[in-house]
C-alpha positions in Angstrom: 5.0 -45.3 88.3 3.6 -44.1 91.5 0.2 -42.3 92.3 -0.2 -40.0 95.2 -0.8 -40.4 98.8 -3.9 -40.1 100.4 -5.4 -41.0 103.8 -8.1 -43.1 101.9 -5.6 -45.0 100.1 -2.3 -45.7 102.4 0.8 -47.2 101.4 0.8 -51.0 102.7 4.8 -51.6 102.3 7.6 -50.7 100.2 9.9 -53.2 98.3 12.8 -52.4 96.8 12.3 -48.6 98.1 8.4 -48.8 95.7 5.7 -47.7 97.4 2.6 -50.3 97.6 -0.7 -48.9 98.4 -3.7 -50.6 99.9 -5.8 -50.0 96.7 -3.6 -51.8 94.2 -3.0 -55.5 97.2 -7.1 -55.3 97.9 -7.6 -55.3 94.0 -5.2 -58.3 93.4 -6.4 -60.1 96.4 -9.8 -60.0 95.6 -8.8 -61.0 92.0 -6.9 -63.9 93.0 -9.9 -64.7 95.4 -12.1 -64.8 93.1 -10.3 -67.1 90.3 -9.9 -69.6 93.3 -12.2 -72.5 94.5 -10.7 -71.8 98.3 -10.8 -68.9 99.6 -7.1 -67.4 100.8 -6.8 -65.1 104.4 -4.8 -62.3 104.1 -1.9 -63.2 105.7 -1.4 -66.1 103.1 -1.8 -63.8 100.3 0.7 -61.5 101.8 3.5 -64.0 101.3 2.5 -64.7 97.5 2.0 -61.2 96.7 5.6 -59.6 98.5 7.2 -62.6 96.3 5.4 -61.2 93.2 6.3 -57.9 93.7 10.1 -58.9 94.4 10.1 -60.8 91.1 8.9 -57.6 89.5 11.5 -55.2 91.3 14.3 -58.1 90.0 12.8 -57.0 86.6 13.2 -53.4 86.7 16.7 -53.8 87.8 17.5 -56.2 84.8 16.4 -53.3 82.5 13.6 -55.1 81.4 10.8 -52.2 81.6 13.3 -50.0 79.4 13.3 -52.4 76.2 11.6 -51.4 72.9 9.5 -54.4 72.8 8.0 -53.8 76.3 7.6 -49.9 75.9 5.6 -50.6 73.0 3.0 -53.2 74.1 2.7 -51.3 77.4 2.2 -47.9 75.6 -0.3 -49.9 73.7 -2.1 -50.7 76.3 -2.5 -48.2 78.5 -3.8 -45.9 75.7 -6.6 -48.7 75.2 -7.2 -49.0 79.0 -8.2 -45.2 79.2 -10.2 -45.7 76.1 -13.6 -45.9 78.1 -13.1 -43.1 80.6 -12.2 -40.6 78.0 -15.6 -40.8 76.0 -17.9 -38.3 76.4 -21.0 -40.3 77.7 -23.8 -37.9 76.7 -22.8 -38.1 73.2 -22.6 -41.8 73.6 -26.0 -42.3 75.2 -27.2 -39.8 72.2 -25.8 -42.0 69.5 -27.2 -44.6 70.8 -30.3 -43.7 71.2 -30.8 -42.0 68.3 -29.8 -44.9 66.5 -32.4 -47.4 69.0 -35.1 -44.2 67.2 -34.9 -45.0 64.0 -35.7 -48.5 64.6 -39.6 -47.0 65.1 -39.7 -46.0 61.6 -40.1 -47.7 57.9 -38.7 -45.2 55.7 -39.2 -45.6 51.5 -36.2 -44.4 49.7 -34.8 -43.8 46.9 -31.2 -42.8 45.9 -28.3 -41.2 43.2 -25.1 -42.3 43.8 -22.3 -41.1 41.8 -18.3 -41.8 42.9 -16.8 -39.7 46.1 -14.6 -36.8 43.6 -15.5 -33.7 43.4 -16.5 -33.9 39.8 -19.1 -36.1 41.4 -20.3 -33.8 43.9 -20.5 -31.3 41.5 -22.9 -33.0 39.1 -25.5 -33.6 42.1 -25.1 -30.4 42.9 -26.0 -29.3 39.9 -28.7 -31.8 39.1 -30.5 -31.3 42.8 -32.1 -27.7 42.1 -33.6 -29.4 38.6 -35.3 -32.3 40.5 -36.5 -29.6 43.5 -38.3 -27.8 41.0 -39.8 -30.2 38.9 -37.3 -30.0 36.0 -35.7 -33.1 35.9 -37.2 -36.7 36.6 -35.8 -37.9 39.8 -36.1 -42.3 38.2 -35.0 -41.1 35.3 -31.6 -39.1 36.4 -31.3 -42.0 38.9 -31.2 -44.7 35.9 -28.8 -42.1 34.1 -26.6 -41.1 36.7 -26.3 -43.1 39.6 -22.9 -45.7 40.1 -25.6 -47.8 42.2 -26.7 -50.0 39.3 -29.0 -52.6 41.4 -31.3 -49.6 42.4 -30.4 -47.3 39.3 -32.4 -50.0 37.0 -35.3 -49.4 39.6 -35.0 -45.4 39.0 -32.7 -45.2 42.1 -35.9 -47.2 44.3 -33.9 -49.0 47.7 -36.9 -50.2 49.1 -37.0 -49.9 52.8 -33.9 -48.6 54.8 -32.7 -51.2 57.2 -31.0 -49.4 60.3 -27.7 -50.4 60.8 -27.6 -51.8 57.0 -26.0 -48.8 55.5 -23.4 -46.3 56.4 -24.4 -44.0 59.1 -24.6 -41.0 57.0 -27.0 -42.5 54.7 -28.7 -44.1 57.6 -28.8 -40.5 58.9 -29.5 -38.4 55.8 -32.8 -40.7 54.8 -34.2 -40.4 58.7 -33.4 -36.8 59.0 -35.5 -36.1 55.9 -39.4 -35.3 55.7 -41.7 -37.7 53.5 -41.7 -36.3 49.9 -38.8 -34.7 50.2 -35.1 -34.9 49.1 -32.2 -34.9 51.1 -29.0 -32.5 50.7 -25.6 -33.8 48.7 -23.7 -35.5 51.4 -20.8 -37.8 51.1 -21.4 -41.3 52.7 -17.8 -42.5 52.4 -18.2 -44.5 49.1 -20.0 -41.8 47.3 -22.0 -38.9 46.9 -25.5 -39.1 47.3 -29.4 -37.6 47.4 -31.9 -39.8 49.0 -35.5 -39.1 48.1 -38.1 -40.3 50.6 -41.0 -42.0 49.4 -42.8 -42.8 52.6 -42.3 -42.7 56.1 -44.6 -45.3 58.6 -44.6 -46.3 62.4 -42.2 -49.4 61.8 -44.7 -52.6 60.8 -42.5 -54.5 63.3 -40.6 -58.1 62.2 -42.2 -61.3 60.8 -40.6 -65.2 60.9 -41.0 -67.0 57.9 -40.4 -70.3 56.4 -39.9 -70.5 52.7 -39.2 -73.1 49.9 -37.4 -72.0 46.6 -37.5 -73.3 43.1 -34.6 -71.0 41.4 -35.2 -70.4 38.3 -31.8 -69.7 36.9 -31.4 -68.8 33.5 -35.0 -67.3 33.1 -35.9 -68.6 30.0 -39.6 -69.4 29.2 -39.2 -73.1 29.6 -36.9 -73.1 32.7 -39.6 -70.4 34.0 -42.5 -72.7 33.2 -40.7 -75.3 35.0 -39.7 -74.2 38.1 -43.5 -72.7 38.4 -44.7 -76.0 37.5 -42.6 -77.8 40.7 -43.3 -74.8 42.7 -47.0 -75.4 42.3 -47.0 -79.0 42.8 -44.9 -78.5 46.2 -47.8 -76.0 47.3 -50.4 -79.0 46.4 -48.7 -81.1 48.5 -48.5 -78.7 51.7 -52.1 -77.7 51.2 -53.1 -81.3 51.2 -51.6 -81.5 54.7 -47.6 -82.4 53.6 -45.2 -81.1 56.5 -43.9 -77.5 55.4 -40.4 -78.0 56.9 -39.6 -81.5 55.5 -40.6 -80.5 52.1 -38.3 -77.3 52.3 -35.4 -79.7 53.4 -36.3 -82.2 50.8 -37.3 -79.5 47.2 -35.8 -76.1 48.3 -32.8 -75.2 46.6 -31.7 -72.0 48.9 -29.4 -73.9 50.6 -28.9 -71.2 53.7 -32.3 -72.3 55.3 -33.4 -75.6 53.3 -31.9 -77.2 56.4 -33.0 -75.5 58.8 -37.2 -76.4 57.0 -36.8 -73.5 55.3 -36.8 -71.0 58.6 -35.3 -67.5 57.7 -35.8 -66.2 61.3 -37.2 -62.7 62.3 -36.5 -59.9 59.9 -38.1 -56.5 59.4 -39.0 -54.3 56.4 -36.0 -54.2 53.7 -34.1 -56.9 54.9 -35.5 -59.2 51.7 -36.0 -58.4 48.1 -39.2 -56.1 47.4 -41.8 -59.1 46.8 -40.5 -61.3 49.0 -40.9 -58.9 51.6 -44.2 -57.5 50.7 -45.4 -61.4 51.1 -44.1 -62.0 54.5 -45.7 -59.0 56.0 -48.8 -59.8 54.1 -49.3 -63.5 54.5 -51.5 -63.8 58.3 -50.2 -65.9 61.3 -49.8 -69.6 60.4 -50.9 -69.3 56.7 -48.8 -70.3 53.7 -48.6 -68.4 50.6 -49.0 -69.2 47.1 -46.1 -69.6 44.6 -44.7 -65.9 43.7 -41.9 -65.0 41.8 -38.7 -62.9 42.8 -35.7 -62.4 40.7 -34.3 -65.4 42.3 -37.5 -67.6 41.3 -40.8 -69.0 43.3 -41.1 -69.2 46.6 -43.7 -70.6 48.7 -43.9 -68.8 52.2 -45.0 -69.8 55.6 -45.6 -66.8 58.2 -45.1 -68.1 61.5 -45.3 -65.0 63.7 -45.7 -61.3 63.5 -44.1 -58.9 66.1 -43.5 -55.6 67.1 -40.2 -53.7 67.5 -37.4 -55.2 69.6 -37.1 -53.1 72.7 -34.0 -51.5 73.6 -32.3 -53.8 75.5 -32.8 -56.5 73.0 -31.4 -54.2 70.9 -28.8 -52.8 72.4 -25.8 -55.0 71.4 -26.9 -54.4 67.9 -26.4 -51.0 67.8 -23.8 -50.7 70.6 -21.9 -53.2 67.5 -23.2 -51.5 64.4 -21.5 -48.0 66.2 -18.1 -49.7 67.1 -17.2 -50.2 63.4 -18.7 -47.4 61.7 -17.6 -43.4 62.2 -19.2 -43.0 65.2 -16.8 -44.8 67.3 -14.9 -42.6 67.4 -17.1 -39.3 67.8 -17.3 -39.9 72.0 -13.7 -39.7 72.5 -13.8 -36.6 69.9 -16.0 -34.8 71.4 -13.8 -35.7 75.2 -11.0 -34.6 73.7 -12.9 -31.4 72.2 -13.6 -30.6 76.2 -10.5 -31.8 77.1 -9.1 -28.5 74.4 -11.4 -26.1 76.2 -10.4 -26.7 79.3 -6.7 -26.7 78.9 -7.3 -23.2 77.1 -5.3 -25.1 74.1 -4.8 -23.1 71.0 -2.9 -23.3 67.6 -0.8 -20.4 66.1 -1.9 -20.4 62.4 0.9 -17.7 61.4 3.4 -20.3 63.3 2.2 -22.8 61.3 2.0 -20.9 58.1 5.4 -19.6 58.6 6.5 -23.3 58.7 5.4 -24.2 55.7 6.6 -21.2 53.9 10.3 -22.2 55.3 10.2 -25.3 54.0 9.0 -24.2 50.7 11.8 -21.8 50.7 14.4 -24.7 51.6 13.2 -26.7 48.6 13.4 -23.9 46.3 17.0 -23.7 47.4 17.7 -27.2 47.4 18.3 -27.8 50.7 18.4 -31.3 51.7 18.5 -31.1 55.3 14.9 -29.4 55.6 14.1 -31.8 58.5 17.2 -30.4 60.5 16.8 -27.2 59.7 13.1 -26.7 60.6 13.5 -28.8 63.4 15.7 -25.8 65.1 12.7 -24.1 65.1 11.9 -23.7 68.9 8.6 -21.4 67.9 5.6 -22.9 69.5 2.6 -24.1 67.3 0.0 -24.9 69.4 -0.4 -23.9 73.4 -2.2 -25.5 76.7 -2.5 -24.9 80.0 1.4 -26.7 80.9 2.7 -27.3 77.5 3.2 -26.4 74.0 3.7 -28.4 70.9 7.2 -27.1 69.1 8.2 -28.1 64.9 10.3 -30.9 66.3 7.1 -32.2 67.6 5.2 -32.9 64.5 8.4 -33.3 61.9 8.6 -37.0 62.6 5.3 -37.3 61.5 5.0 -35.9 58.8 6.4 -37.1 54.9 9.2 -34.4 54.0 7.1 -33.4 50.9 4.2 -32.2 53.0 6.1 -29.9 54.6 5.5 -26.7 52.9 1.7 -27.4 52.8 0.2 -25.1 55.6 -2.7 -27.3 56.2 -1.0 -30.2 56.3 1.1 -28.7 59.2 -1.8 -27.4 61.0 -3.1 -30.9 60.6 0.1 -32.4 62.2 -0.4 -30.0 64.7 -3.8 -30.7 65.7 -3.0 -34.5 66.1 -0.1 -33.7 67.9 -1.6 -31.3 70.6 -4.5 -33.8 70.9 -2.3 -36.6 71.6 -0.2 -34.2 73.8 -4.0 -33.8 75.6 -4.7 -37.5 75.9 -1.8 -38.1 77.4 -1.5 -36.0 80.4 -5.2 -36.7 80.5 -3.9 -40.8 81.1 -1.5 -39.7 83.6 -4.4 -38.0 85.4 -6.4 -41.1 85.2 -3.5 -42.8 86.7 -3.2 -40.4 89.5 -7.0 -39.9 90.4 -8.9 -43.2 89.7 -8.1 -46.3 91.4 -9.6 -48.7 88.8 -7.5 -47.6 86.1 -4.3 -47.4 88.0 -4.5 -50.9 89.7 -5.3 -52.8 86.4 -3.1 -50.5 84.7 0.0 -51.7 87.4 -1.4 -55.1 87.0 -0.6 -55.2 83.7 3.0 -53.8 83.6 4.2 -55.9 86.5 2.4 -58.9 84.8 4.2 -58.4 81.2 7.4 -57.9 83.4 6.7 -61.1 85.9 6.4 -63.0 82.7 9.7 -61.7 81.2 12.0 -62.4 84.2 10.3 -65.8 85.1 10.8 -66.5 81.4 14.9 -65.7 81.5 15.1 -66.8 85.7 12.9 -70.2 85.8 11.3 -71.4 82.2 13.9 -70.9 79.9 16.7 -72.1 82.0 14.8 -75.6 83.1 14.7 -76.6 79.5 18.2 -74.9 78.2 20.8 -76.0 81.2 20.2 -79.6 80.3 23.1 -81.0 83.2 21.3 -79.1 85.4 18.0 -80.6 84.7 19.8 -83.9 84.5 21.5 -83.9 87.6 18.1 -83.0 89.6 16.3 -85.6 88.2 19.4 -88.0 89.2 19.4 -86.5 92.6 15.4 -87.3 92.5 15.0 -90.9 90.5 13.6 -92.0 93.2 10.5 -89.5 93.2 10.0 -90.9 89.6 9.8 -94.5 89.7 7.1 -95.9 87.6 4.6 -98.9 88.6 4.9 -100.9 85.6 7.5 -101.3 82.9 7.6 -98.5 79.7 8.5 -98.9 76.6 11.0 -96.4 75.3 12.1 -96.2 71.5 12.2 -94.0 68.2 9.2 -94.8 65.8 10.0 -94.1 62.6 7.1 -93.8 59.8 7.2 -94.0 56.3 4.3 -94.2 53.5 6.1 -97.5 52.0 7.5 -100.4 53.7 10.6 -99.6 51.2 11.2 -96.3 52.5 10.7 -97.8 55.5 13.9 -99.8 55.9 16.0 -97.3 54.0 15.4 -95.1 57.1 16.7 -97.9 59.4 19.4 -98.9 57.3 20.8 -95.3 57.5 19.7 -94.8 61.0 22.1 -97.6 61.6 24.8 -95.3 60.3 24.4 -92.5 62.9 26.8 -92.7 65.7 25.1 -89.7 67.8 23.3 -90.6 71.1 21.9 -87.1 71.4 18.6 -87.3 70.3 18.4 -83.8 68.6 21.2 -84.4 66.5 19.9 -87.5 65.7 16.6 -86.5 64.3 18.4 -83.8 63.2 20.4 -86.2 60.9 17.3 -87.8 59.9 15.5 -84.6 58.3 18.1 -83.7 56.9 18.5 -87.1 54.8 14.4 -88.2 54.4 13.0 -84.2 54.5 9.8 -85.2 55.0 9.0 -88.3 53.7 9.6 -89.9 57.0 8.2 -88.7 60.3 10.1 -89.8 63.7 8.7 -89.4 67.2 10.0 -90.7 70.5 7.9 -92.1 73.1 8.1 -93.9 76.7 4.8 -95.7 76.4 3.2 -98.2 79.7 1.0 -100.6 78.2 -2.6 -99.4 77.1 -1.0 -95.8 76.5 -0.3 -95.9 72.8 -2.3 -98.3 70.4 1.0 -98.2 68.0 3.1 -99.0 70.9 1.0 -101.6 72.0 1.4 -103.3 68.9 5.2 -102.7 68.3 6.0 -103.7 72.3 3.0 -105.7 74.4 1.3 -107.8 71.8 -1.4 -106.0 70.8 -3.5 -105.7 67.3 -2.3 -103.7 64.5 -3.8 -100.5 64.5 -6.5 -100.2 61.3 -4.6 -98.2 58.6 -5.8 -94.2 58.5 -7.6 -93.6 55.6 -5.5 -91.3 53.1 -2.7 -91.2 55.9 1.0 -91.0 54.7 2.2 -93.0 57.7 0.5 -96.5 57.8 4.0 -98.2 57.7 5.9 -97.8 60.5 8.2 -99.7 63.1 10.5 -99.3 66.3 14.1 -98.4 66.3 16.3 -99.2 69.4 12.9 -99.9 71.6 13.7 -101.7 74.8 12.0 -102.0 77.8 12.2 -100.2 81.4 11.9 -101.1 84.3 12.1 -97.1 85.4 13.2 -94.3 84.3 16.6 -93.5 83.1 17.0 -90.0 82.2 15.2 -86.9 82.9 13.4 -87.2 78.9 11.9 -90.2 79.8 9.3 -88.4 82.4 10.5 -84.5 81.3 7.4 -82.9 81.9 7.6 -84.0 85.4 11.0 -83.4 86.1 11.1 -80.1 84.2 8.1 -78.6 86.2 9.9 -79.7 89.3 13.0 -78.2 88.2 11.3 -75.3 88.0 9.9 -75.3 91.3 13.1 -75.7 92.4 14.8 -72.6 90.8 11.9 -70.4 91.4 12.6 -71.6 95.1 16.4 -70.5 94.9 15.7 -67.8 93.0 12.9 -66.3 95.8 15.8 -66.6 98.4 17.9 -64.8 96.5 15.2 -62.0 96.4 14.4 -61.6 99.7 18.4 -60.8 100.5 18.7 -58.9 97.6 16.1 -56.8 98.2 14.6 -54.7 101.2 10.6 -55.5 102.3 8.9 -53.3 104.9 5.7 -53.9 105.3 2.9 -51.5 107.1 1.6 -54.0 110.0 -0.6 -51.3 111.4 -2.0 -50.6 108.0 -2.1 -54.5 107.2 -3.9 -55.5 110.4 -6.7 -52.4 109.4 -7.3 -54.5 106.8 -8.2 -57.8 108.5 
């Protein structure tokens, strides 16, 4: 991986014959800077990052950049690095903003929805010229026709269109049609639709209201008399001067915002049901309503504010969130990659295409079952760009074998294939040309590698060469010597004192001293109706351990705990340590230390460093 030279970006060394250029150490310096409290020269950093690089080159040379595993994350990731410089920005900022526009507007809809088949589009095509002209009830067809069956029992009436609330080609059909009109058949994704709008207002803004409710669940005339008979009492109360928010914690039964005093923060025009929304943007500043039904049951409302719309900026994350998981997130980098075509001068060969799929249609008839092979001896070239071409054997591994012989799913192969053909070379432009991408990019692959090789070189072997680690620590007891005597013992736990013992009586048995095999031994006899752990406790560490070794209280039983019997086995006292386990988190992290240290030597005869000291000292 190496980008080109230029005077504005010189190479600072080579290691291991790899070029290093100034761009990719300032980057990593100024990183590392950054993440630091103290602020590192230069010349300190050099050190650090010629060892990192080392480590890195020790990696390529172990094959570790060539395995499956690391291919794939790193392919992974670099296609999601170049993510934000192949968008095209003007179609961005236009989504955006076009979607920021419609927050200006209250729009009145309604809607027929009918399943996304083309049976259904065919009936709303049929039905739509009848409603233009007058000849068929737009309610009623709603009621008899539309899958939407909230709004269908309503004659297709939504209420107000929330922006961001519904896919964006409904969003987009009901803005982009006049008041008193009907919108075209167009497919939102879950169905077919045509939106009639009702009304179209400068948006009314949002309002923050406080609201008790008394639900009235199974709507019969005595639970309906009821809950109006609490609701009204509540509202004697407040008028009489009760506090509004304590009496929605105390009566109202919507439990989202009964703790909260009933606050249902800001919300515009279709957020709530019909006359729960014509209340709030009704009821003036500071005044409370009186009890009103919804389908849910009566509500008493507080208005505590009325305001205009959000600007931009507020909304911005909104929308910029809204767009990420709806089909616009992808239309930037469509619309890139639509430029990217042009200028590349790319092109598909429809007769190649088609003559594809008539070969494979013509294998099948035979019976051939080798149609993959065969067709993949096609050398005939499907698609075309400026320095490339996309061939059969490019597309046959995507593609399911009985697809083949369908021309337009061929051509469809072949479009994704000379599209990603496109992106690609575009990323290895990025790489070459912008020094952003390429140092975080390099960043990343020497990091995934750094971790691999330390992994196999430093952390894996401190905890698997267990002489090793064993005889540093004896070589370094000294370094580990404690100030006041530990206890050190197995704790066995149980959930009865019988169980208890039965674990001591046949840990008494076991004639390992390892202590993996032994609580090997032990889970394999108890499962898990015992639990074991093994601890070197000073006094005042543990509160079980206290108990069990210094004298201390019994620990209160855990409520609904499994473990509230438990004792020690083989606990004795030290005066200091006697093995590496007894301080291992220590003595493995300087065990490390000390193989990363070995390990660096070995690097720095292994392989060649020349650093740039005129180029360095330019950078001082």
């Amino acid at each position: 991986m190496c980008a080109k030279g230029a005077d504005s970006d010189p190479v600072l060394m080579t290691v291991d014959g790899q070029d290093v250029r100034v761009s990719e150490f300032e980057y990593l310096y100024n990183k590392n800077n950054n993440q630091q409290l103290q602020q590192g020269t230069l010349d300190d950093y050099l050190g650090m990052f010629i060892n990192y690089k080392l480590k890195v080159a020790d990696a390529r040379h172990a094959g570790l950049d060539s395995s499956p595993k690391f291919r794939n994350e790193f392919e992974s990731f670099r296609i999601e690095l170049a993510k934000p410089y192949m968008r095209d920005t003007v179609v961005e900022k236009n989504l955006i903003e076009k979607a920021y526009s419609h927050y200006g507007e209250d729009i009145l809809a309604s809607h027929i929805m009918v399943p996304p088949t083309a049976a259904g589009k065919a009936v709303l095509d049929s039905i739509r010229p009848l409603l233009e002209s007058g000849k068929a009830d737009f309610a009623t067809e709603a009621g008899r026709l539309s899958v939407d069956k909230s709004s269908a029992a309503r004659g297709g009436r939504l209420g107000y269109i929330v922006p961001g609330r519904f896919p964006w080609a409904f969003e987009e059909a009901a803005y982009g049609t006049d008041a008193g009109a009907m919108s075209p058949v167009f497919n939102s994704g879950v169905g077919y639709h045509i939106v009639l709008v009702e009304k179209r207002t400068p948006a009314a803004g949002e309002v923050n209201a406080d609201h008790i409710l008394i639900m009235n669940r199974d709507k019969s005339p005595e639970a309906t008399a009821k809950a109006k008979a609490l609701a009204d009492s509540i509202y004697a109360v407040i008028k009489a001067g009760a506090d509004f928010a304590e009496m929605a914690r105390k009566h109202s039964q919507d439990p989202g915002s009964a703790s909260r005093g009933g606050n249902l923060g800001w919300f515009r025009h279709g957020v709530m049901v019909a006359e729960f929304d014509s209340a709030a943007f009704a009821t003036p500043d500071g005044a409370v309503s009186a009890p009103f039904a919804t389908a849910f049951g009566y509500h008493i409302l507080r208005c505590n504010g009325h305001r205009g719309v959000q600007d931009f900026e507020e909304l911005k994350p909104t929308i910029l969130h809204a767009i990420a998981n709806d089909e616009r997130a992808n239309m930037p980098e469509k619309a890139y990659i639509a430029r990217l075509m042009k200028r590349r001068n790319a092109a598909i060969d429809h007769q190649a295409a088609t003559r594809l799929a008539e070969k494979a249609a013509m294998l099948a008839e035979k019976g051939d079952t080798a149609i993959v092979e065969r067709l993949g001896e096609d050398k005939a070239k499907l698609a075309t760009f400026d320095g490339g071409a996309i061939l059969a054997s490019d597309i046959l591994s995507a593609m399911a074998p009985g697809t083949l012989s369908d021309k337009d799913a061929v051509i469809g192969a072949v479009t994704a294939a000379l599209e990603e053909a496109l992106a690609n070379s575009e990323r290895d432009r990025l790489y070459e040309t912008t020094a952003d991408y390429r140092n975080l990019l390099n960043e990343y692959h020497d990091g995934i590698l750094l971790c691999d090789i330390s992994e196999q070189k430093v952390w894996k072997k401190s905890t698997d060469d267990k002489a090793g680690l064993e005889a540093f620590f004896k070589a370094h007891a000294s370094k580990y010597a404690w100030e006041s005597p530990k206890f050190k013992s197995y704790v066995f736990f149980a959930s009865s004192d019988s169980l208890l013992k039965k674990a001591v009586e046949y840990a008494n048995t076991l004639s390992t001293d390892d202590p993996e095999q032994f609580a090997a031994a032990m889970r394999k006899q108890f499962n898990r109706d015992i639990k074991i752990e093994r601890v070197v406790a000073g006094k005042g560490d543990n509160a079980i351990t206290d108990y069990l070794a210094f004298g201390g209280k019994r620990p209160a039983d855990k409520p609904n705990s499994r473990w509230n019997f438990y004792t020690s086995y083989k606990g004795r006292m030290l005066d200091a340590p006697e093995e590496a386990a007894d301080v291992r988190g220590a003595a493995v992290s300087d065990y490390q230390a000390q193989l990363e240290q070995q390990w660096l030597k070995e690097l720095h005869k292994k392989y060649k460093v020349k650093v740039n000291k005129k180029v360095f000292n330019s950078l001082k």
